[in-house]
C-alpha positions as CSV (number, residue, x, y, z in Angstrom):
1,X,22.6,15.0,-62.3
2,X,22.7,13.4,-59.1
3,X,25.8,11.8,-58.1
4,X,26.4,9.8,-54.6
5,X,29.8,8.1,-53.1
6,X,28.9,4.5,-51.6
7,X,30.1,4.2,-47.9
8,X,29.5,3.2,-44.5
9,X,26.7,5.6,-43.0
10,X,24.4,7.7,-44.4
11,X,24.8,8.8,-48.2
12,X,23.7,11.9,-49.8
13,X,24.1,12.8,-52.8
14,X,22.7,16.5,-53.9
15,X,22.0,17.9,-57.0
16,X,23.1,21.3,-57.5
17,X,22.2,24.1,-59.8
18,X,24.5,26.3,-61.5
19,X,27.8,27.2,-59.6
20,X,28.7,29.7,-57.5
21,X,32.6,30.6,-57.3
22,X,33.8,33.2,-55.5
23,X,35.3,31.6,-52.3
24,X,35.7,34.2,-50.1
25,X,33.2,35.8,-51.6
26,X,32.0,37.9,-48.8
27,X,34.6,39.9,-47.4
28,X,37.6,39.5,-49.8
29,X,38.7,36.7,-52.2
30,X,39.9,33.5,-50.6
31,X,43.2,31.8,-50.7
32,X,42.5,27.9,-51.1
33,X,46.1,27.0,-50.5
34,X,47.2,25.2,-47.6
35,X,49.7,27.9,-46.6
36,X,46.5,30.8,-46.9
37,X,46.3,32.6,-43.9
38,X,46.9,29.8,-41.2
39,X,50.4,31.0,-40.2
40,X,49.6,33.2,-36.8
41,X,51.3,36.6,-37.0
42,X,49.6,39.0,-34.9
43,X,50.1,37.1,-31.6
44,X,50.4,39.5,-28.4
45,X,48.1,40.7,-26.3
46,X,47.1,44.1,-27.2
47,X,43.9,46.6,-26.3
48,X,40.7,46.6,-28.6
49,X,41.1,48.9,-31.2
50,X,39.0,51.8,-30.6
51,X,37.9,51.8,-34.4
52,X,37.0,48.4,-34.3
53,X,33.1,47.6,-35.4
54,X,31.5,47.7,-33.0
55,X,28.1,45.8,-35.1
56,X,27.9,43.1,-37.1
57,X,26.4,46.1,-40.0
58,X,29.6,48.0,-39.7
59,X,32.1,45.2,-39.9
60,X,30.5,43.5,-42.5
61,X,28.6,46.2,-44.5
62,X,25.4,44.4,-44.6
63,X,21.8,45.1,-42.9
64,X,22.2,42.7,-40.0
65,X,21.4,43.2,-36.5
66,X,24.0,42.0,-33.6
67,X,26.9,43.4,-31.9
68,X,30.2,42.4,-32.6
69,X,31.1,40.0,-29.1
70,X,34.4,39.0,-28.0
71,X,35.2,35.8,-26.8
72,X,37.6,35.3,-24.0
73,X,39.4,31.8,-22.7
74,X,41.0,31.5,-19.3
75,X,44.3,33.1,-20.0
76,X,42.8,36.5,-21.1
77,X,43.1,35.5,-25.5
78,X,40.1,36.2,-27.1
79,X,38.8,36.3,-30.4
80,X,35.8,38.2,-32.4
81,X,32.7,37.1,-33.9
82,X,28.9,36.9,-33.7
83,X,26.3,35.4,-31.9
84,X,22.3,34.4,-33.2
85,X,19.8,32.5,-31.5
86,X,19.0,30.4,-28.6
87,X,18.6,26.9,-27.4
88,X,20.1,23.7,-26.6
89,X,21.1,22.7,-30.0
90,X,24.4,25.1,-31.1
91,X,26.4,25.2,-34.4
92,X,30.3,27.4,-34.3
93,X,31.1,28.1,-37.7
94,X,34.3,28.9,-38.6
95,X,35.6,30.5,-41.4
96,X,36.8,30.7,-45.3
97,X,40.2,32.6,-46.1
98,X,39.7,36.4,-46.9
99,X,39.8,39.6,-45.0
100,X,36.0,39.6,-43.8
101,X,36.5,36.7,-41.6
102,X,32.9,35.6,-39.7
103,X,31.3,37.8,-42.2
104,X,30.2,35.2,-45.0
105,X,28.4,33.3,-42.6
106,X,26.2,35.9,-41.3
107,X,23.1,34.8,-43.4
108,X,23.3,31.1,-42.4
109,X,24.1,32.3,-38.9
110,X,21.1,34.2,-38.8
111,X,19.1,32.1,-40.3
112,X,20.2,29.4,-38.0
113,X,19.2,31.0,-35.4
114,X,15.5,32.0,-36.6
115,X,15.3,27.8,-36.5
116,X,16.1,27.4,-32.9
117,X,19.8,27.1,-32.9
118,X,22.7,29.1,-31.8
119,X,24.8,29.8,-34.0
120,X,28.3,31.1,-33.0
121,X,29.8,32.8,-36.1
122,X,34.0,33.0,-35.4
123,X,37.3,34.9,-36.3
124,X,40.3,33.0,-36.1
125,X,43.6,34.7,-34.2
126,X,43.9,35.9,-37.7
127,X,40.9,37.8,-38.5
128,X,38.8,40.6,-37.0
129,X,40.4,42.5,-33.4
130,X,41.9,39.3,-31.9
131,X,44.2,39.7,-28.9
132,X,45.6,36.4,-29.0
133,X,48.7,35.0,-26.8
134,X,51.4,33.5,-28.7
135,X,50.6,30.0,-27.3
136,X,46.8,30.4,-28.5
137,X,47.8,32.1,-32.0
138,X,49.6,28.8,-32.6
139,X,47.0,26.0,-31.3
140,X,44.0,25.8,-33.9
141,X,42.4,23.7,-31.3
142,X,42.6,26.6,-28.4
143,X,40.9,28.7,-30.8
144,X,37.9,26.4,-32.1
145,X,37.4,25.8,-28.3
146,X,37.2,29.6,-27.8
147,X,34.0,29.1,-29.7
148,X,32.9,25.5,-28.5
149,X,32.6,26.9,-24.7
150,X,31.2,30.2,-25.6
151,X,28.1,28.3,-26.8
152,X,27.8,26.0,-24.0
153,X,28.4,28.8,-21.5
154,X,24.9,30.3,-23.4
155,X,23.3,27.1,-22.2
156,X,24.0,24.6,-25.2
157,X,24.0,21.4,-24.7
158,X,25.1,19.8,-28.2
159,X,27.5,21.7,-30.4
160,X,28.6,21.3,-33.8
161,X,31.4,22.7,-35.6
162,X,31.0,23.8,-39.2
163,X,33.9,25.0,-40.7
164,X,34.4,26.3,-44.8
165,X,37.7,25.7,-46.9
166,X,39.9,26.3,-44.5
167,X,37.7,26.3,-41.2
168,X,36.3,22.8,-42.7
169,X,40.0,21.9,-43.0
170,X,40.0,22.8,-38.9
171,X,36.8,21.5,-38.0
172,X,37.8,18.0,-39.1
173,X,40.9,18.5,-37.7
174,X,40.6,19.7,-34.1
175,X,36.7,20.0,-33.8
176,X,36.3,17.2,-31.7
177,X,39.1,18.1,-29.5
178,X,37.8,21.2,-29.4
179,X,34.8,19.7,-27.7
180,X,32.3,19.3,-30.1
181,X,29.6,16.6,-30.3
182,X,29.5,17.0,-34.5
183,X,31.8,18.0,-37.3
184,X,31.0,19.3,-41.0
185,X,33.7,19.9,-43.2
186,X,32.3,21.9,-45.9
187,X,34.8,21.9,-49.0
188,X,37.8,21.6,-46.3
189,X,41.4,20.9,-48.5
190,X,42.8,17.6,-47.7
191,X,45.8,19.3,-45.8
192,X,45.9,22.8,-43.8
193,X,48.7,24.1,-42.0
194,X,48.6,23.6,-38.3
195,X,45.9,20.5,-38.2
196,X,46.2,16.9,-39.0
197,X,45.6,16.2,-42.6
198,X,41.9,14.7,-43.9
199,X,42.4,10.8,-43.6
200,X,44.8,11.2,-39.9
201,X,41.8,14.0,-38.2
202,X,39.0,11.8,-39.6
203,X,40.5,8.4,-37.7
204,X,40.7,10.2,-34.7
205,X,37.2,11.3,-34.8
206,X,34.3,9.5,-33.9
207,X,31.5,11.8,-33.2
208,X,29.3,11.8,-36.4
209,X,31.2,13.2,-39.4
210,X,30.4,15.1,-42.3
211,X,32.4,16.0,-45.4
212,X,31.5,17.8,-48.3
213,X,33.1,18.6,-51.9
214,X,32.2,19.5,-55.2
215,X,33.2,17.4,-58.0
216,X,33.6,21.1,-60.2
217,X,36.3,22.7,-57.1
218,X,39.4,22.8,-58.0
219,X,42.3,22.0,-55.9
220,X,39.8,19.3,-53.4
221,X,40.9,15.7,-53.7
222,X,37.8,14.1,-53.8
223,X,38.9,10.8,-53.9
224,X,41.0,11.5,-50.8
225,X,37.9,12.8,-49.0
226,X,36.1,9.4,-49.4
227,X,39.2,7.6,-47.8
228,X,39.0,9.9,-44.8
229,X,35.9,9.5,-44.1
230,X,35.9,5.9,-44.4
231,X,38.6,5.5,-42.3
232,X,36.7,7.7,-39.8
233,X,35.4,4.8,-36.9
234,X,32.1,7.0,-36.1
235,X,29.0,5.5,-36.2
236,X,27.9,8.4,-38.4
237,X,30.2,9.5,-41.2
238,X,28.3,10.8,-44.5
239,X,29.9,11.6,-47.4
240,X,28.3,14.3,-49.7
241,X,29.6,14.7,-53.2
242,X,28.1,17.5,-54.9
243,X,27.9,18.5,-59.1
244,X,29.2,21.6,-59.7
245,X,31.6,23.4,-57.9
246,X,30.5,25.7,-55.1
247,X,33.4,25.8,-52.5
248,X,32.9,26.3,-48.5
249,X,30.2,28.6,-47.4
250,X,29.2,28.9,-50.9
251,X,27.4,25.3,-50.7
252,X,24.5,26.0,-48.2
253,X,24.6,30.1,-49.2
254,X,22.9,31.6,-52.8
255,X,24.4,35.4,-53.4
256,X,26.5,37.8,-51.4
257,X,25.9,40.1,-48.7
258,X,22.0,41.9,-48.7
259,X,21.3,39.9,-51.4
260,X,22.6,36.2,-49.9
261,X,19.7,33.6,-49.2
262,X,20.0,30.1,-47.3
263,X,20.0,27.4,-50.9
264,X,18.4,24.2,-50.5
265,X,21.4,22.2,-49.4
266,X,21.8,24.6,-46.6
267,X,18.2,23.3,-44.7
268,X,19.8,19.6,-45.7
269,X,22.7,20.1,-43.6
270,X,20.5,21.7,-40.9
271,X,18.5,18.5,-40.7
272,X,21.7,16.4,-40.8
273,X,22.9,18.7,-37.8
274,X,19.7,17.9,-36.1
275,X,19.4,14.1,-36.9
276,X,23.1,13.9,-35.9
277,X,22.7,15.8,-32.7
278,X,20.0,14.2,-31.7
279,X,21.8,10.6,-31.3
């Protein structure tokens, strides 16, 4: 069944086979609620860990090359995450609720970057070995932009931010003032502690927009998705509602760990990225 939402911009609607649930599902199960993980509690600076992963393998017990990288801002906070890929073209992805952090999008990182984009897989000041200041563990925005430069610093020119449940929550909600040129909220809840809520972040952003649901998730106000997104003034802003109910990273990812492949939807939001970041 294919099911579309009528609105200024592009429209998709996608078609999608059976559900997946499990958000979270790589890494630890996901909290969907708004309080989840996005209170800041581990907020001083402190040194690395020396039992930290090191890999990308070891923290997220798959078979994936990459080390582990830190990113640092000007005031010596840095975060965790991973890096794949080259080019001008980058995408920061930021991630679901649940203890494995970046780790869920390591296949559509990877994949990403086999396609000629650099993809910047991220821990919040939450999530892997952070060694975040006070000020930074309290400013979502600080944090995305941890991300947004990191890419640019490695020669991107256009950056996206791609965020899932509650990094889709985030993305629409500081991504642009985090610097990027794009934002995808992929199955973000309509209000997340620390950010402006859906229909506020999407009137203050007009670089082109994305948002994605499924009509099947639980606890996503669908209806209150359309009104964001209408209310958003960029020239682009797409709406994709989607059957079933796949929830954040879930949508453009089939399986779990070894066995997770790139679905369909996922090479659809790549060409949107493109098509987007190409204007």
């Amino acid at each position: 069944m294919r099911r579309g939402v009528g609105m200024r911009g592009a429209v998709v609607a996608l078609a999608m086979t059976a559900a997946m649930t499990g958000c979270g599902s790589t890494g630890g199960g996901e909290d969907r609620s708004p309080g989840g993980s996005a209170t800041p509690s581990r907020a001083t600076l402190t040194p690395l860990p020396t039992t930290a992963p090191a890999t990308v393998a070891d923290r997220c017990l798959v078979d994936a090359p990459g080390a582990v990288e830190r990113l640092t801002g000007s005031d010596g906070s840095s975060v965790t995450g991973a890096t794949y890929g080259s080019g001008p073209t980058a995408v920061v992805l930021l991630h679901q609720t649940g203890a494995g952090g970046f780790c869920g999008w390591v296949p559509y990182a990877r994949w990403l970057g086999a396609r000629g984009v650099l993809a910047v897989a991220v821990d919040d000041c939450l999530h892997g070995a952070p060694r975040c200041t006070p000020q930074v563990a309290g400013d979502t925005r600080a944090q995305v932009a941890l991300a947004v430069d990191r890419a640019r610093a490695r020669g991107a020119t256009k950056v996206a931010v791609v965020g899932a449940s509650m990094g889709g929550a985030r993305a629409l909600g500081v991504g642009q003032a985090a610097g990027a040129d794009a934002v995808v909220d992929l199955s973000g809840p309509e209000r997340w502690e620390g950010v402006p809520d859906a229909v506020e972040a999407a009137r203050a952003t007009s670089v082109p927009l994305l948002v994605v649901s499924s009509d099947g998730d639980t606890g996503i106000d669908g209806d209150l998705l359309d009104e964001a997104v209408a209310a958003s003034p960029a020239t682009v802003a797409d709406r994709w509602r989607l059957t079933g109910d796949r929830h954040g990273w879930d949508v453009v990812t089939d399986g779990i760990g070894n066995d997770a492949t790139v679905s369909p939807d996922g090479g659809t939001l790549l060409r949107w990225l493109r098509t987007a970041l190409a204007g």
